[in-house]
N, C-alpha and C positions, 0 to 999 in steps of 0.2 A: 742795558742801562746800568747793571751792574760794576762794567768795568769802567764808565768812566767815570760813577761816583766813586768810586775807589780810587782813580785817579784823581782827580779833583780833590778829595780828601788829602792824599799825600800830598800835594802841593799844597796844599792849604798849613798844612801840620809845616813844613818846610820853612815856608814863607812867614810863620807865626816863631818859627825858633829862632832865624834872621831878626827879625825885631827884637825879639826880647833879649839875644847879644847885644844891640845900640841901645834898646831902652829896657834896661830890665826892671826898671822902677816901674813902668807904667805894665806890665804883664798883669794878669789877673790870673795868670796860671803859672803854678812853678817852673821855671824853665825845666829845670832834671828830672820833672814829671812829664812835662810835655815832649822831651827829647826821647826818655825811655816810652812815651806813647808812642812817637814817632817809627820807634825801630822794630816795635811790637806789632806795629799796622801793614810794615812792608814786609815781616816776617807772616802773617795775616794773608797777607795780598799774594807772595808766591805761594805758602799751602794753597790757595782759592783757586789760582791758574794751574798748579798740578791737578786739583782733582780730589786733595782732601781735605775736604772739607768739616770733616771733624778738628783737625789742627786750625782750621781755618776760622771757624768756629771761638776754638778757644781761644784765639791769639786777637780776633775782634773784641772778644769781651772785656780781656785784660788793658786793650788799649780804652776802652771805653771807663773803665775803671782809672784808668791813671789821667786823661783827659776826657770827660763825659760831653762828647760833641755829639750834635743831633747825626752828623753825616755814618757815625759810627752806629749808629743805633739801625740803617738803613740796611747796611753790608753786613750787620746780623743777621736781619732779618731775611736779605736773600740767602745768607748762607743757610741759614733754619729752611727756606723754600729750597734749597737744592736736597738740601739731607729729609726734602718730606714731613719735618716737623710740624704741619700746617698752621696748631693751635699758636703755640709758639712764633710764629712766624706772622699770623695777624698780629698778633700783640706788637710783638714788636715792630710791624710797619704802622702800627696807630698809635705808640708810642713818638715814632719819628714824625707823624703826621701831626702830634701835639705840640712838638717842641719847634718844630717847623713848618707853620699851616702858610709859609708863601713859597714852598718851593714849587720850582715849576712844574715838576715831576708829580703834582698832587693827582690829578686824572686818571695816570696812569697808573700810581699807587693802590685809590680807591679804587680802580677797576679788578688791581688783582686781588686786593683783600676779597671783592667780591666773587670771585673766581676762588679762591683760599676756601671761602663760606661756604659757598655748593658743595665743596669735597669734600668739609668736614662735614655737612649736614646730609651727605651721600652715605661718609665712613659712620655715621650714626645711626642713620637710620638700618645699614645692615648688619650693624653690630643688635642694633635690635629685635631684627627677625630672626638673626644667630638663637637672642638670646632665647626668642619666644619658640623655635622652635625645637632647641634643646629644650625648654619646661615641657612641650608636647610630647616629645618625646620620652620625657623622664616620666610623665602621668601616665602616656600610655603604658608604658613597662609595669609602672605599678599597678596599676587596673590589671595586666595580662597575670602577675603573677599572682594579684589577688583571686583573680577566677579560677585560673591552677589550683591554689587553693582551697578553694570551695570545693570545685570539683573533688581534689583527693579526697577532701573531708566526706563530700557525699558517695562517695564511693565506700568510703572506712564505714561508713553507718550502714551501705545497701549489703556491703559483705558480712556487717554482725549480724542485719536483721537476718541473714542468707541463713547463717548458720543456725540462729537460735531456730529457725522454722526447721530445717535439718534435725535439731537438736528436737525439738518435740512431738515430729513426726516419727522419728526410732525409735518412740517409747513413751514413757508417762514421765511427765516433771516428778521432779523426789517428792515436792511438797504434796503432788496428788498422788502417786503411790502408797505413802506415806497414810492420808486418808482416806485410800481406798483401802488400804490395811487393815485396818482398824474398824474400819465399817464390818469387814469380812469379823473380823472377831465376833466385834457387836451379834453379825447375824448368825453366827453360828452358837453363840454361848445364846443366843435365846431359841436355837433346835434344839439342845443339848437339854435348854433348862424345860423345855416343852415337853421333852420326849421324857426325863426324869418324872416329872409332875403328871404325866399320862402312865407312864409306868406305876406312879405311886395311888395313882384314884383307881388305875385296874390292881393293886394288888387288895386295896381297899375294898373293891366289889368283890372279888373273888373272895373275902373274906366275913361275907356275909350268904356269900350262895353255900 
C-alpha cells in the first residue's frame, strides 16, 4: 500500500505543478513551494525503496512542510511503521485519517493502527513488569543487607557480652575489689581496736589484783 500511495502522490504533485504553469493565478499553493515539495518527495520516495528509512523519513516531513498534503502525512506514517516508531506512527496515520476521512484506504488504515495498539500496549505492559521487577529486586537487596546488618550488629553485642563474662569470671570488677578492700580494713581495724581495748581492761584488772 505504501508504494503506490507514494505513487499516486508524485503524480499528483506533478500534475498540480502542470497547472499552476497555465494557471498560476488560480494556485492556492506557491508554485516554487510546491515544485521544491515536489523534488523533496521523489528524493523521499528513492531513500524509502533503498532501505533508509531514516532519510526517508526526513525528506517526507520536509516535503510535508513545504506542501502540507494529507497523502504526505500517510508515507510518514508508514515510514515511522517501517523504523518501529509505533507511537509516532498511530498518530500520524490518525492524523492522515483526519484530514482524509474518505480515502479508500480507511479500513485498512484503522486496522493497522489497531495492530500498532496491541504493540504498544504489549511494549507497555513489559516495560512494566521490567519495571516492577527491578523495584523487587532492589527491595529485596535492601532487606538482604539490612539483615546483614542486624546480624553483624548482634554478633558485635554477643562478642562484648562474651568478653565482659570472660572479664568477670578472671577476677573481681575494680568496683567490687575496691569494696571488698575497704571492708577488709573495716574488719581488721575493729580486731585491732578489739584486741587494744581487751589488752587495756586486762591491764586494768591486773592492776587491782
Amino acid at each position: 500500500m505504501i508504494r503506490s500511495t507514494i505513487l499516486l502522490l508524485a503524480l499528483s504533485l506533478s500534475a498540480t505543478t502542470v497547472a499552476q504553469a497555465q494557471n498560476a493565478g488560480s494556485a492556492n499553493v506557491d508554485a516554487e513551494l510546491d515544485e521544491a515539495a515536489r523534488i523533496t518527495f521523489q528524493r523521499a520516495r528513492t531513500a524509502f525503496d533503498a532501505g533508509d528509512y531514516e532519510t526517508a523519513l526526513a525528506r517526507f516531513r520536509q516535503a510535508y512542510e513545504l506542501s502540507p498534503r494529507p497523502q504526505l502525512l500517510y508515507n510518514i506514517a508508514a515510514t515511522l511503521d517501517r523504523l518501529r516508531r509505533d507511537v509516532e506512527a498511530v498518530a500520524a496515520l490518525r492524523a492522515f485519517l483526519d484530514a482524509s476521512p474518505d480515502t479508500p484506504d480507511r479500513v485498512e488504515i484503522e486496522a493497522r493502527i489497531r495492530v500498532l495498539d496491541g504493540i504498544i500496549q504489549q511494549a507497555e505492559d513489559q516495560e512494566n513488569a521490567s519495571r516492577e521487577a527491578e523495584e523487587q529486586r532492589q527491595a529485596d537487596e535492601a532487606r538482604r543487607v539490612a539483615e546483614a546488618e542486624e546480624a553483624a550488629a548482634e554478633e558485635e553485642r554477643q562478642r562484648q557480652a562474651a568478653a565482659a563474662q570472660r572479664e568477670s569470671s578472671s577476677g573481681l570488677h575494680p568496683a567490687i575489689a575496691i569494696s571488698v578492700g575497704g571492708a577488709a580494713l573495716v574488719v581488721g581495724g575493729l580486731i585491732i581496736w578489739s584486741g587494744l581495748d581487751a589488752s587495756t581492761r586486762n591491764d586494768t584488772f591486773n592492776a587491782y589484783v
